[in-house]
C-alpha positions as a LaTeX table, in Angstrom:
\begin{tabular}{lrrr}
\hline
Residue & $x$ (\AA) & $y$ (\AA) & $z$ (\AA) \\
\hline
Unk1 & $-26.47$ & 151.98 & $-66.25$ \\
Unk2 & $-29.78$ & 153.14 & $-65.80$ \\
Unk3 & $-30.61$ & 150.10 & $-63.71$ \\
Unk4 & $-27.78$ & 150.76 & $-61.42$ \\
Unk5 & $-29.70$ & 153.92 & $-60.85$ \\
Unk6 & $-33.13$ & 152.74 & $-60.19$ \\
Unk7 & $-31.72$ & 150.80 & $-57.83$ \\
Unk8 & $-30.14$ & 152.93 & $-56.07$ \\
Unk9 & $-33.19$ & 155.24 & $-55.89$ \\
Unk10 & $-35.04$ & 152.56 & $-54.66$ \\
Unk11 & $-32.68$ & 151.54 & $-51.76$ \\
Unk12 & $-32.99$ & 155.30 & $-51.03$ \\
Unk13 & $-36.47$ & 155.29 & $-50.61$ \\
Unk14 & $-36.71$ & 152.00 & $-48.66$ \\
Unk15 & $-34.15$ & 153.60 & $-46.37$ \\
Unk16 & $-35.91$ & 156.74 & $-46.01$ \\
Unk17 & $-39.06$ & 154.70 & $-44.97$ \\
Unk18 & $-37.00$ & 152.44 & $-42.83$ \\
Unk19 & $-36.05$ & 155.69 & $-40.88$ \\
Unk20 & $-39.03$ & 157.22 & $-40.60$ \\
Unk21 & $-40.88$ & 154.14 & $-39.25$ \\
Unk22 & $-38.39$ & 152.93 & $-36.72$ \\
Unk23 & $-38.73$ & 156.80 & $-35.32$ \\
Unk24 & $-35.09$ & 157.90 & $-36.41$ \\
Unk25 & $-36.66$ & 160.65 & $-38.62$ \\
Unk26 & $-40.20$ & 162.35 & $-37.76$ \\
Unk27 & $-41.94$ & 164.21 & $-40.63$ \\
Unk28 & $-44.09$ & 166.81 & $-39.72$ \\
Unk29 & $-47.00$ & 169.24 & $-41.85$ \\
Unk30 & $-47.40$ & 171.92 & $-39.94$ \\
Unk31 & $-50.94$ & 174.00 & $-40.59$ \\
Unk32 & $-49.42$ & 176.04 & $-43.53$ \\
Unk33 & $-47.72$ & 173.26 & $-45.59$ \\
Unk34 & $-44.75$ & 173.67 & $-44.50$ \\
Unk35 & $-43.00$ & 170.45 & $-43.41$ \\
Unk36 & $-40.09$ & 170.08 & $-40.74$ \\
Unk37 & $-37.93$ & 167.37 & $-40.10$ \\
Unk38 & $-36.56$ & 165.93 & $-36.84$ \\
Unk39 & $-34.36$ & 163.83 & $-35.75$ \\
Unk40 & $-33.08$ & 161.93 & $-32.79$ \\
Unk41 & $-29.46$ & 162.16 & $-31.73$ \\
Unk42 & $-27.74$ & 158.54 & $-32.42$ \\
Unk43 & $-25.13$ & 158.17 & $-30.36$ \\
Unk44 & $-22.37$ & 155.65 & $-30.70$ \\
Unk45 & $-19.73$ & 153.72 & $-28.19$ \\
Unk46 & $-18.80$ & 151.16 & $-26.72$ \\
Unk47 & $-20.08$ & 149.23 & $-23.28$ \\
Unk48 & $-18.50$ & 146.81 & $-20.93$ \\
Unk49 & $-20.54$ & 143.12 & $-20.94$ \\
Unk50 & $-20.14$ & 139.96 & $-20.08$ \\
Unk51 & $-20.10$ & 137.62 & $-23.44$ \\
Unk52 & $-18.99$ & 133.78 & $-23.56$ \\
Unk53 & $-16.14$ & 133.36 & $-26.41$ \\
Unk54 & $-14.58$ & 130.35 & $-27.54$ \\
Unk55 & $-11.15$ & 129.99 & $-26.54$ \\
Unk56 & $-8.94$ & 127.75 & $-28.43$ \\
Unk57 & $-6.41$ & 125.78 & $-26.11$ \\
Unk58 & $-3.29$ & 124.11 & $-27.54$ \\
Unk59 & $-2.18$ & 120.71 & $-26.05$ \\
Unk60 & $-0.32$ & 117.57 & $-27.29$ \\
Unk61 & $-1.69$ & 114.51 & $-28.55$ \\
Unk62 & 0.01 & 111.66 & $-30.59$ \\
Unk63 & $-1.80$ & 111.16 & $-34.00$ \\
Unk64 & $-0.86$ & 108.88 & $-36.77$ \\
Unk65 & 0.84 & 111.25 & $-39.62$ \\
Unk66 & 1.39 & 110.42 & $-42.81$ \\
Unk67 & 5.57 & 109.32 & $-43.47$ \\
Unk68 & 6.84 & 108.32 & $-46.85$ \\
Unk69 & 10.37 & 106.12 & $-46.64$ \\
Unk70 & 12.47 & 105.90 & $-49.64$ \\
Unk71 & 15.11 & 102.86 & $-50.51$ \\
Unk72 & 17.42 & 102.11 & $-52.82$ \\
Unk73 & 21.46 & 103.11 & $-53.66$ \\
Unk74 & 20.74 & 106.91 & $-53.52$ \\
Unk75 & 18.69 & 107.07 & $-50.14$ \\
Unk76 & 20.17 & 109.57 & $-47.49$ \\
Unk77 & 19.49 & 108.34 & $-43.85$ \\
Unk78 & 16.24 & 110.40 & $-42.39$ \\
Unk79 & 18.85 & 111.91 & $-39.83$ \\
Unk80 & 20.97 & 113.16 & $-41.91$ \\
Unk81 & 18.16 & 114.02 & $-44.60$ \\
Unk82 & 15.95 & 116.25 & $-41.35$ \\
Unk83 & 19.34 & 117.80 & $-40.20$ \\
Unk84 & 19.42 & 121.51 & $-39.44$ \\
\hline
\end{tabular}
């Protein structure tokens, strides 16, 4: 238990710093000691771009499948045995 909350004190902190150096967050002292935060607006949507995907195209090609036959007294014909 009290591992779980180190570490989640520590991915705090690493996040904090992360924010503050890519310029998300700015920390300011002023001349008294006081300290202000800002921050920059994030803004979030989406955008029209071209992007290559990969398409997946059906066609028909004859493979070998596996087939198991049966024989003997009690084998149904594979018509009759397929029939729907």
């Amino acid at each position: 238990m009290l591992r779980t909350i180190l570490l989640v004190i520590v991915l705090l902190i690493v996040i904090a710093i992360a924010l503050v150096s890519l310029g998300v967050v700015n920390l300011r002292q002023g001349g008294d000691g006081t300290v202000s935060i800002q921050t920059r607006d994030v803004e979030m949507g989406t955008t029209t771009t071209n992007v290559e995907i990969p398409v997946v195209r059906m066609e028909n090609r004859t493979v070998e499948v596996p087939a198991i036959g049966v024989t003997g007294d009690n084998a149904q014909a594979p018509a009759a045995a397929n029939a729907q």
